[in-house]
N, C-alpha and C positions, 0 to 999 in steps of 0.2 A: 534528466530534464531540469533545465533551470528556469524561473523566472523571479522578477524582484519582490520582494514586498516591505513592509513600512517595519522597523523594527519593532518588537515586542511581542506578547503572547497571543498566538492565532489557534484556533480552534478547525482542524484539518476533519472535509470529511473526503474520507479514500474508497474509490469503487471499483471494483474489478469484477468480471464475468472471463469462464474458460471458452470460449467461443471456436478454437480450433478442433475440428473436429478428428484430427491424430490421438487428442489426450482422451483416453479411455475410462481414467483410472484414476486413483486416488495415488497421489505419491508422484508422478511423472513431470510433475513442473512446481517444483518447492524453492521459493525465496524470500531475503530477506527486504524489507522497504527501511532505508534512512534518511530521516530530517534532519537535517542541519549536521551528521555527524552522528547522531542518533536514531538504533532500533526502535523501529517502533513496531514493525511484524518482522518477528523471526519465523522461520522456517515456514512461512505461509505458503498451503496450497489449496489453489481456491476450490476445483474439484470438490477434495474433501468436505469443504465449508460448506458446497450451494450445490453440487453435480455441474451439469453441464448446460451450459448457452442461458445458463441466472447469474444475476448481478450476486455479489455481495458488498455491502456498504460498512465500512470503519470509521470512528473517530478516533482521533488522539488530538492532544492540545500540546503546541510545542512552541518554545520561545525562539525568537529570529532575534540576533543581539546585533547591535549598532557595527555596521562595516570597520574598520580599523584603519 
């Protein structure tokens, strides 16, 4: 997903819930999230973080540098 925003350091907050009800389990849908080029959650799986059909909420603060 892309959309624009104004160059400089933005303060992200990232929310995910396992809402499918196939994932049973801890381990069955493991990924990474990158901004700009950069990790910011490795090997996240939300399961394990919250169980199932719960939010879980992140921040990271990450810099967006002037288009080229």
């Amino acid at each position: 997903m892309n959309f624009p925003v104004v160059p400089g350091r933005h303060r992200l907050r990232l929310y995910f819930a396992e809402t499918y009800s196939g994932i049973t389990a801890a381990g069955q849908r493991v990924f990474d999230v990158e901004v700009e080029g950069e990790t910011v959650l490795s090997n996240f799986d939300v399961f394990a973080q919250v169980g199932a059909n719960r939010a879980w909420c992140g921040r990271s603060t990450s810099t967006f540098p002037t288009p080229s």
